[in-house]
Structure formats: structure tokens, C-alpha cells
TORPA-4810 file (N, C-alpha, C, O; in nm, 3 decimals):
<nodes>
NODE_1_-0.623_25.468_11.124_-0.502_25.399_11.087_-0.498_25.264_11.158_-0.526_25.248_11.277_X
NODE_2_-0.457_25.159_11.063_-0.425_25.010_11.159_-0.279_24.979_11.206_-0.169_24.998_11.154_X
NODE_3_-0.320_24.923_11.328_-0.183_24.925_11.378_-0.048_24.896_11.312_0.058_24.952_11.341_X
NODE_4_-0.062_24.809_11.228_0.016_24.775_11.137_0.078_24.875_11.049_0.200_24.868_11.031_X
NODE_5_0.013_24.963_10.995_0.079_25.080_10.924_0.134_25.145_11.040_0.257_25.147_11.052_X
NODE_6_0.068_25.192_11.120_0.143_25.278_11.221_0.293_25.222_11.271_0.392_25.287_11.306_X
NODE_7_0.274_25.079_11.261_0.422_25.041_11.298_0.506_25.015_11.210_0.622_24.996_11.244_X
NODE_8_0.465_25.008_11.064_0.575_25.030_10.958_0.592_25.194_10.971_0.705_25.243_10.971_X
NODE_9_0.518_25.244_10.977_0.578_25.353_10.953_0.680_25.414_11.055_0.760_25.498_11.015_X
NODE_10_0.680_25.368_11.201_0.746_25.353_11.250_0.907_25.286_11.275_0.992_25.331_11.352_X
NODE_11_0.920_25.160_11.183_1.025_25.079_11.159_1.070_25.167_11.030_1.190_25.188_11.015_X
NODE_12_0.963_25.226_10.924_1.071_25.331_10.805_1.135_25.424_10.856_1.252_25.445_10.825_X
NODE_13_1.063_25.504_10.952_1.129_25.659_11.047_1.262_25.575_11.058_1.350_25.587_10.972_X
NODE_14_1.278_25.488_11.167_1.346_25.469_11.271_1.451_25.320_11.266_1.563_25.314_11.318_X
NODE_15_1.394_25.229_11.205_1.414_25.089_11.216_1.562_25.063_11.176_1.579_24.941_11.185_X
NODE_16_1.683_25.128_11.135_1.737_25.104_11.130_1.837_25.163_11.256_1.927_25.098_11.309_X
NODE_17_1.813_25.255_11.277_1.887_25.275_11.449_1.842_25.204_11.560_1.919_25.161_11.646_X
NODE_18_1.667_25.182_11.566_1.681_25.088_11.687_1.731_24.956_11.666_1.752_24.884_11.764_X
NODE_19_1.758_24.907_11.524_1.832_24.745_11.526_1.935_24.779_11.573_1.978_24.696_11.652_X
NODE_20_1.999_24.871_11.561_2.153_24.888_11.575_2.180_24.905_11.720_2.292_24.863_11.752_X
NODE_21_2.090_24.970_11.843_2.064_24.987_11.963_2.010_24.892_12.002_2.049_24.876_12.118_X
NODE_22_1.925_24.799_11.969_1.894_24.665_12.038_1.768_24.674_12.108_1.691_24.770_12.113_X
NODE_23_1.757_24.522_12.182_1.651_24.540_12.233_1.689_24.602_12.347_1.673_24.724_12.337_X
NODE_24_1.742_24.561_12.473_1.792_24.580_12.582_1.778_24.744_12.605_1.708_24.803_12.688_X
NODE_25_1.862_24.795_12.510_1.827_24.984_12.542_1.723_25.056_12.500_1.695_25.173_12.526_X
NODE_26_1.649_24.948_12.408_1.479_25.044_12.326_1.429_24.989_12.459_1.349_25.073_12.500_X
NODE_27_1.440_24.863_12.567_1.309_24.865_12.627_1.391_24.934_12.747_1.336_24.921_12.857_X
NODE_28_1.484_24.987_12.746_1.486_25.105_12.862_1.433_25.247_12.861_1.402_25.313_12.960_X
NODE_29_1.427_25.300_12.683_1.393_25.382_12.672_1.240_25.384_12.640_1.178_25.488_12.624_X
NODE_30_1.184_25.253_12.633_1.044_25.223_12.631_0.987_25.227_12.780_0.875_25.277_12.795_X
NODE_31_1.054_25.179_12.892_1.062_25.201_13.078_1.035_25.357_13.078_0.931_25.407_13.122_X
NODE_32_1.143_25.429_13.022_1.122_25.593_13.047_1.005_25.621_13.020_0.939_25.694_13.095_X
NODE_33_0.947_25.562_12.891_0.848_25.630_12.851_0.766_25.591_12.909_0.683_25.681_12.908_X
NODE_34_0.719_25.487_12.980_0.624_25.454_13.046_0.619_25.506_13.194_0.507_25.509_13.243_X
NODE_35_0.735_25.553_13.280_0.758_25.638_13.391_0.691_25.769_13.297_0.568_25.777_13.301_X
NODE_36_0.726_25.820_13.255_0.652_25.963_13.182_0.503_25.917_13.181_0.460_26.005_13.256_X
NODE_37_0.428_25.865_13.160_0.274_25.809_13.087_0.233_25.811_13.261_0.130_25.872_13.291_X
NODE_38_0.296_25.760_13.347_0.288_25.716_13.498_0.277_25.876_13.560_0.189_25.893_13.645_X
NODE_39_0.342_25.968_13.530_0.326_26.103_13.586_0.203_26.202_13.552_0.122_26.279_13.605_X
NODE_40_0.247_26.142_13.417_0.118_26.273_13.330_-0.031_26.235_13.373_-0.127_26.306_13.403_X
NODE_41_-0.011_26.063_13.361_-0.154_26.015_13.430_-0.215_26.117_13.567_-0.334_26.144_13.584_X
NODE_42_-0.097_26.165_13.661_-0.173_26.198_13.775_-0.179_26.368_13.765_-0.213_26.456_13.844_X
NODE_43_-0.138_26.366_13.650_-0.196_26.547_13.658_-0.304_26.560_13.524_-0.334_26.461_13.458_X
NODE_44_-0.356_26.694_13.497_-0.490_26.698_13.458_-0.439_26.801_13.314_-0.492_26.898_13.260_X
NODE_45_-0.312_26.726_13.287_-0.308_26.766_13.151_-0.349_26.708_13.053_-0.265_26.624_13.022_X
NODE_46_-0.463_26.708_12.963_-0.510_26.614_12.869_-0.398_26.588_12.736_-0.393_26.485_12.669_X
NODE_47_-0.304_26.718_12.719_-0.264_26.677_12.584_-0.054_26.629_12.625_0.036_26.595_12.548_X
NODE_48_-0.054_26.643_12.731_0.059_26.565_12.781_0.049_26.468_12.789_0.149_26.405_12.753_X
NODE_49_-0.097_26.364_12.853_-0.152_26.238_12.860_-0.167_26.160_12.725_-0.162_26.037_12.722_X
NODE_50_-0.189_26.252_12.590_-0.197_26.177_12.482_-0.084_26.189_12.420_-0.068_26.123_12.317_X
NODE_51_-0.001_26.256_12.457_0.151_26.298_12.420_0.232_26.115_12.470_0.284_26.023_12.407_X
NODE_52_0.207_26.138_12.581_0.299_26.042_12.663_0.231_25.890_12.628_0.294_25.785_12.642_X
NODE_53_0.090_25.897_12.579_0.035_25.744_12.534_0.142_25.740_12.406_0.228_25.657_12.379_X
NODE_54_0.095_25.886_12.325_0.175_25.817_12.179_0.343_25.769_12.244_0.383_25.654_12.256_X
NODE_55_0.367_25.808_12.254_0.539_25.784_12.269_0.558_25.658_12.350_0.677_25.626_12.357_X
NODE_56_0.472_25.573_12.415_0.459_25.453_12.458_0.435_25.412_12.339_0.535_25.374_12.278_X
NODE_57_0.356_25.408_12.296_0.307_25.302_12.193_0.385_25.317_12.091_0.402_25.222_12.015_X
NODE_58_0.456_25.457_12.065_0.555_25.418_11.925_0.684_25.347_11.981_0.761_25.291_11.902_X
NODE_59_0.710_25.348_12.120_0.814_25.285_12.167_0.782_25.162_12.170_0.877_25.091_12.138_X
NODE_60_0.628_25.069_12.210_0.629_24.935_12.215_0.655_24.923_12.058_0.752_24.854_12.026_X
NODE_61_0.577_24.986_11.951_0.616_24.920_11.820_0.761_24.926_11.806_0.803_24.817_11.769_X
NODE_62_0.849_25.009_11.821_0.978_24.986_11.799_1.038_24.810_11.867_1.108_24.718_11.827_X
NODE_63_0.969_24.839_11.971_1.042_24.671_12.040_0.991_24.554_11.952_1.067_24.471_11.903_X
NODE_64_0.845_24.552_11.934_0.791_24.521_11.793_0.895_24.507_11.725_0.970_24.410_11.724_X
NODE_65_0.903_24.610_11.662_0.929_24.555_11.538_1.153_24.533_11.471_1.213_24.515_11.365_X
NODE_66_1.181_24.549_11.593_1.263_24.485_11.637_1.321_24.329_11.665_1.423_24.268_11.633_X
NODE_67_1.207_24.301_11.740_1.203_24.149_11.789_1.121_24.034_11.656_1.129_23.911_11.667_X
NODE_68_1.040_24.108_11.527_0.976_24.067_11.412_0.838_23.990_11.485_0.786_23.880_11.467_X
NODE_69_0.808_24.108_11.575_0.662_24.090_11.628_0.564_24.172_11.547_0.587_24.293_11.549_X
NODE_70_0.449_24.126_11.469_0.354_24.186_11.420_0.229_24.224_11.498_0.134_24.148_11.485_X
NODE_71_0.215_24.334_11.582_0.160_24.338_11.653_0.014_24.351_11.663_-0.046_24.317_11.765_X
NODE_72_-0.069_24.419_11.515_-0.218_24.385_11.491_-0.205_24.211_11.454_-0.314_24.164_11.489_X
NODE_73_-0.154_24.145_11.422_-0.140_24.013_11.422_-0.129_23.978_11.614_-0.213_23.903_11.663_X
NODE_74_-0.058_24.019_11.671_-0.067_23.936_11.794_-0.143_24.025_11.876_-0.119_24.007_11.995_X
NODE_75_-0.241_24.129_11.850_-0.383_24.134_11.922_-0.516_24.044_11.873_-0.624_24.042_11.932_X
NODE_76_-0.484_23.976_11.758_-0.593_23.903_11.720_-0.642_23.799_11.850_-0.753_23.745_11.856_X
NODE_77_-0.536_23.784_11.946_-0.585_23.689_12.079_-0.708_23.745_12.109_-0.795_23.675_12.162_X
NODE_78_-0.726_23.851_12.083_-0.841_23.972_12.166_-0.957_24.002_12.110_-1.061_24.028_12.170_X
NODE_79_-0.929_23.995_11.922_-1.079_23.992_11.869_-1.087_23.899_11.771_-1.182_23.925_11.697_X
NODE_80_-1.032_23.811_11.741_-1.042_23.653_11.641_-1.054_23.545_11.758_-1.140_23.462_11.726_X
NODE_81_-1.013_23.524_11.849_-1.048_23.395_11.943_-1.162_23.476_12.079_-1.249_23.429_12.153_X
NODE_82_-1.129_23.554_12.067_-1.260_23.634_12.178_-1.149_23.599_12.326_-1.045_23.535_12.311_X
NODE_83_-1.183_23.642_12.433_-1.123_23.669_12.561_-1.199_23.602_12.633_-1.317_23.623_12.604_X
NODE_84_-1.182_23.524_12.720_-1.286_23.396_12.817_-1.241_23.477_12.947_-1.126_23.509_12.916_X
NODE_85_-1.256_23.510_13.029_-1.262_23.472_13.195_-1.114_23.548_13.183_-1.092_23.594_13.071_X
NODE_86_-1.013_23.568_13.281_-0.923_23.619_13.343_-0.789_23.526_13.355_-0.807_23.410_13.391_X
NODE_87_-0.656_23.571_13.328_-0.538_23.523_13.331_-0.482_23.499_13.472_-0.369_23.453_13.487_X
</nodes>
């Protein structure tokens, strides 16, 4: 799947409650989810660890696609211009 579908399909589930909740409280509940991803990391559960990636990443697309960020469009920094040296 490309990221892009994954995040429409994400904005069809959902996209009309997180407009209505905003950015401000999706990226708190996008914080939680990333405190969760931060725990599971240190224990040796494999399918809590891919549990807690997905639910990050459907939470960044929500902020996505919220804010009318296309986000396989703004990884192209990474494989259409290539990555030089360190930020």
C-alpha cells in the first residue's frame, strides 16, 4: 500500500471528527501515542511494537491530513532529491 492511500483511507474512516477536534488535541493524542510506541519499544513484545507503530503513523496521517499535508508527496525530500550529509 502507498502512503497516500493509507492516508485517505484514513481521512474517509475519520476525517471528519478530527477536523472538528483540531490540530492542537490530534497532536496530543498523537504525543500519547508516541509515549505508548516509547514503552512497547522497551519490552519484547513484537506485536504490541507493531500495534503501537501503526497507531503512530495513523495518528501522524490524521495531523496530515488535517493540516492538507500530503505526506508521500512530502517524503519525496528523501527519494526524488536524494539526502546529502546531516541536518
Amino acid at each position: 500500500m502507498e502512503i497516500r492511500a493509507f492516508q485517505q483511507i484514513i481521512d474517509d474512516k475519520y476525517g471528519k471528527r478530527d477536523r472538528a477536534r483540531g490540530t492542537p488535541a490530534t497532536y496530543m493524542w498523537f504525543i500519547e501515542e508516541v509515549g505508548e510506541l516509547a514503552t512497547a519499544l522497551h519490552g519484547t513484545d513484537q506485536a504490541n511494537k507493531e500495534e503501537e507503530f501503526a497507531d503512530v503513523f495513523a495518528w501522524l496521517c490524521t495531523l496530515a491530513n488535517i493540516n492538507d499535508v500530503d505526506l508521500e508527496k512530502a517524503c519525496e525530500k528523501y527519494t526524488k532529491r536524494g539526502v546529502e550529509g546531516f541536518k
